[in-house]
C-alpha positions in Angstrom: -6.1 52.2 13.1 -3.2 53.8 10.9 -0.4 51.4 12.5 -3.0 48.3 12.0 -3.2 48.8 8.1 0.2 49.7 7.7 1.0 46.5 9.3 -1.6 45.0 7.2 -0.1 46.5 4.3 3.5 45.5 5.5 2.3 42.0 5.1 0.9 41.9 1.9 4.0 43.5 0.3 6.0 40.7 1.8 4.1 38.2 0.7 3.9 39.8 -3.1 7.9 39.8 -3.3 8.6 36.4 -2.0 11.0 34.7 -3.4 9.8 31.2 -2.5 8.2 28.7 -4.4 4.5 28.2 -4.4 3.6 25.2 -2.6 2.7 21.6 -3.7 -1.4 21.6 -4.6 -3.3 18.3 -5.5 -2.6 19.1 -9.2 1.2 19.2 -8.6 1.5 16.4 -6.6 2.4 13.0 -8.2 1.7 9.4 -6.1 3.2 6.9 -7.5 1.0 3.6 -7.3 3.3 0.6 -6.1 2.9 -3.2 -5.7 3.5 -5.6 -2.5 3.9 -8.7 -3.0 3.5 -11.3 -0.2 3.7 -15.1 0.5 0.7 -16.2 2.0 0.8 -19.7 3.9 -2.4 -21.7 4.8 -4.8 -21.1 2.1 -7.0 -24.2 1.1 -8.7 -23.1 -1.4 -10.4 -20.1 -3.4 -12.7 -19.6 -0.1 -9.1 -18.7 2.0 -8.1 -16.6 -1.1 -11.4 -13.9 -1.3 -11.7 -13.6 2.4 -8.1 -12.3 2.3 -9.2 -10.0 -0.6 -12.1 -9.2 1.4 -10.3 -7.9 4.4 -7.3 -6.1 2.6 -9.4 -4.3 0.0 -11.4 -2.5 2.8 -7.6 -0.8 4.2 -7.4 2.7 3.4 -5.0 3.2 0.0 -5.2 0.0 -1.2 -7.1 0.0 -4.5 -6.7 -3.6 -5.6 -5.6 -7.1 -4.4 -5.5 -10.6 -5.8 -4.4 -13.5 -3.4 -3.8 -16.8 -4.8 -4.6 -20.1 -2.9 -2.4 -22.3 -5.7 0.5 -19.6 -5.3 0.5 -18.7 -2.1 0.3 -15.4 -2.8 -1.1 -11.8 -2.3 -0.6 -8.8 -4.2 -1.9 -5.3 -3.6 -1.6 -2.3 -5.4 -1.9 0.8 -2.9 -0.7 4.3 -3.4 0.7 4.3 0.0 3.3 2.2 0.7 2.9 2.7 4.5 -0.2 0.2 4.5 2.3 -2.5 4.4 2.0 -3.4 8.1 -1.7 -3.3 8.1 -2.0 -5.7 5.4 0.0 -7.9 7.3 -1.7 -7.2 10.4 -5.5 -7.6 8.4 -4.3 -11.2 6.7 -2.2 -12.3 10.2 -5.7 -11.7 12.1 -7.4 -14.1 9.8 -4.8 -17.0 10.6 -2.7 -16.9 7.6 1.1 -16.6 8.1 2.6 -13.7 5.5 5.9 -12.3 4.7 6.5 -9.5 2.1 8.2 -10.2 -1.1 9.1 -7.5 -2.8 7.9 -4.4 -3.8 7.4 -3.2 -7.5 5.8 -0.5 -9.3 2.2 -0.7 -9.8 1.1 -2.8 -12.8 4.0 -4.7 -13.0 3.6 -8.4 -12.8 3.8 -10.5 -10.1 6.5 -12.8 -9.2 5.8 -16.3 -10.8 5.6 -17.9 -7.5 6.1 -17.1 -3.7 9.6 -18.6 -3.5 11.4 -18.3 0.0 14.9 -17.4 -0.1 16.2 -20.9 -1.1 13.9 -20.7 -3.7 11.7 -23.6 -2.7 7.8 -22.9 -3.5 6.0 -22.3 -0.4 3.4 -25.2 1.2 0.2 -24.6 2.3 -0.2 -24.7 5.6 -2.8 -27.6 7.2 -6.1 -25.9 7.9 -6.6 -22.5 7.2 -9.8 -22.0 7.3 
């Protein structure tokens, strides 16, 4: 019984002088909230655009998206970057080709259009619905 509490003991005067730094808690940890941006080819019409919403808002750590049929876009806040392929995956699965954009902080506005690389707009796809 004497060794166990001077172990015990041992222990707890250990972890009293530790040199360390405390660990990260909720109320120390800062997430930064960023914005995707995507083109979106195929939507039609304000129909295509909210069932796009539909299906991204519903992915854990997004907490809001706005697609635009006249754009051809899609952007979605999240505070965790790494949902990225899953929104592709979510919009993909409902017949819409996407690519990413860019990627921006939170709040920040969107790019005027969803320019390719030449810089041409992007077309709507036929059908999409």
């Amino acid at each position: 019984m004497m060794k166990r509490l001077s172990g015990i003991a041992l222990i707890v005067t250990c972890l009293a002088g530790c040199d360390r730094p405390p660990a990260p808690t909720a109320s120390t940890v800062t997430i930064s909230a960023v914005a995707l941006h995507f083109k979106v080819d195929g939507m039609t019409c304000d129909g295509c655009a909210k069932s796009i919403e539909s299906e991204v808002a519903e992915l854990p750590g997004v907490t809001t998206c706005k697609a635009s049929h006249e754009n051809g876009s899609l952007t979605v806040q999240t505070t965790d970057p790494a949902v990225e392929p899953k929104v592709i995956a979510a919009v993909s699965g409902l017949q819409f080709e996407i690519q990413r954009i860019e990627t921006t902080p939170a709040n920040d506005e969107a790019p005027a259009d969803a320019s390719n690389s030449s810089g041409e707009t992007a077309q709507p796809a036929a059908g999409g619905h």
